[in-house]
Steps between C-alpha positions, in 0.01 A plus 500: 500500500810512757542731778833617625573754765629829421804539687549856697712690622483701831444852493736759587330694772440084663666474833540108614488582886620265756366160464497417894327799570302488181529912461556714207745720576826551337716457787589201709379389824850326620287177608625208300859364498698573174656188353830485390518710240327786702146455331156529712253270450355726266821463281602857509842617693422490851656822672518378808773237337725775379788631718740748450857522516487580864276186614700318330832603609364482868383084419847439385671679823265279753575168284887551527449580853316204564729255329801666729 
């Protein structure tokens, strides 16, 4: 007789938490460094990666003014 494991799938109502901080919550705790694609370590979109128009309009201004 063979065994096999029965693959699963995650429930709906499952939240994956923060893996530094080990919690179940929905929501991020900001602690980990997004890479470069703006994923956590948890390999969701990390909010605190996202900026809006504004941020980034104000990065561009102090990078021209630098290179002047």
């Amino acid at each position: 007789m063979k065994t096999t494991k029965n693959a699963t799938q995650l429930k709906r109502h499952t939240y994956l938490g923060c893996p530094l901080t080990r919690n179940r919550t929905a929501w991020c705790f900001r602690l980990c460094a997004p890479d470069s694609d703006g994923n956590g370590r948890c390999g969701r979109i990390a909010p605190h990666a996202l900026k809006s128009r504004i941020q980034e309009c104000i990065e561009r201004f102090n990078k021209r003014r630098e290179q002047e």
